[in-house]
C-alpha positions as CSV (number, residue, x, y, z in Angstrom):
1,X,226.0,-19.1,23.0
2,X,222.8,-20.0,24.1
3,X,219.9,-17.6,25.2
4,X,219.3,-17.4,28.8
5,X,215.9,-18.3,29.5
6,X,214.7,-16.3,32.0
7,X,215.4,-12.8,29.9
8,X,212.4,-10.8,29.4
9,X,210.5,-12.4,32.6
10,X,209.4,-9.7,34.6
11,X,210.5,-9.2,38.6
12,X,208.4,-8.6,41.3
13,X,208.9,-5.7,44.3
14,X,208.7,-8.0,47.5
15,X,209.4,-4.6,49.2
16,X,210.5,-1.2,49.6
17,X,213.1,0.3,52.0
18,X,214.6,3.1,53.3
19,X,218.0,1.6,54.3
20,X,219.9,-0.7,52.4
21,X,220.6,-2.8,55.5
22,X,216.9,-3.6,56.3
23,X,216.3,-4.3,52.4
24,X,219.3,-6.4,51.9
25,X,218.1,-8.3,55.2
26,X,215.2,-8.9,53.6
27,X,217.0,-10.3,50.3
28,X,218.7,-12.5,52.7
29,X,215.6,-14.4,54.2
30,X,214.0,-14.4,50.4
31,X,217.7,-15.9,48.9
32,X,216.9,-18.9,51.1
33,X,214.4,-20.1,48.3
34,X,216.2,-22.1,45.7
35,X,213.7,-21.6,43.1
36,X,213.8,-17.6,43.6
37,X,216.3,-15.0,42.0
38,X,217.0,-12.1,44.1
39,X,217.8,-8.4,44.1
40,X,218.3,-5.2,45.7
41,X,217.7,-2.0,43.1
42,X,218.7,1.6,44.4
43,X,216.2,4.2,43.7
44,X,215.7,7.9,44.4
45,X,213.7,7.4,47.4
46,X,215.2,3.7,49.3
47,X,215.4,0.5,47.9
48,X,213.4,-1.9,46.9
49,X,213.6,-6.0,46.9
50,X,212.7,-7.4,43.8
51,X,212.0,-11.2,43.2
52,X,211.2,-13.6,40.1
53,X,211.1,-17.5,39.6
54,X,214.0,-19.4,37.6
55,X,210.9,-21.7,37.2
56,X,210.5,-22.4,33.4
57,X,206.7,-22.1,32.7
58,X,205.1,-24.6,30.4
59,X,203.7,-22.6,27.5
60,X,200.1,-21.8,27.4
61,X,197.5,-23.7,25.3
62,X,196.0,-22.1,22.7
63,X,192.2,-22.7,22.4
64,X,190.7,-24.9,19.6
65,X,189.3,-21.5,17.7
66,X,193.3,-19.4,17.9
67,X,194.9,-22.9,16.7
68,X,192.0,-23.0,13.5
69,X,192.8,-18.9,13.0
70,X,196.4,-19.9,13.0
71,X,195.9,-22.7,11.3
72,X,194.1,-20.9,8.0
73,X,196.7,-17.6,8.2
74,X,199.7,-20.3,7.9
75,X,198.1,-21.3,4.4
């Protein structure tokens, strides 16, 4: 079974509401995006929209002085 890659990648409030029909209207017009997952979350006051990319980010580069560091701990 493989590891879905998007686990661990943090979501993003794109709103809060007091209704769930104005919130889940806006998770409508945001659900149009291909590239975007979508919720609605119930809290104590409303509900908020949350968003987050199913984008897979390159990984970052690490500069020439973290790859050396790395480079002498792996010794």
């Amino acid at each position: 079974m493989e590891a879905d890659p998007l686990f661990g990648r943090p979501w993003k409030i794109a709103g809060r509401f007091d209704t769930f029909e104005s919130a889940d209207k806006k998770r409508k017009q945001l659900s149009s995006n291909k590239n975007l997952q979508v919720k609605v979350k119930r809290q104590l006051k409303g509900f908020v929209v949350k968003t987050r990319s199913t984008l897979e980010e390159q990984p970052k580069r690490l500069s020439r002085k973290k790859q050396r560091k790395e480079k002498m701990n792996d010794r």
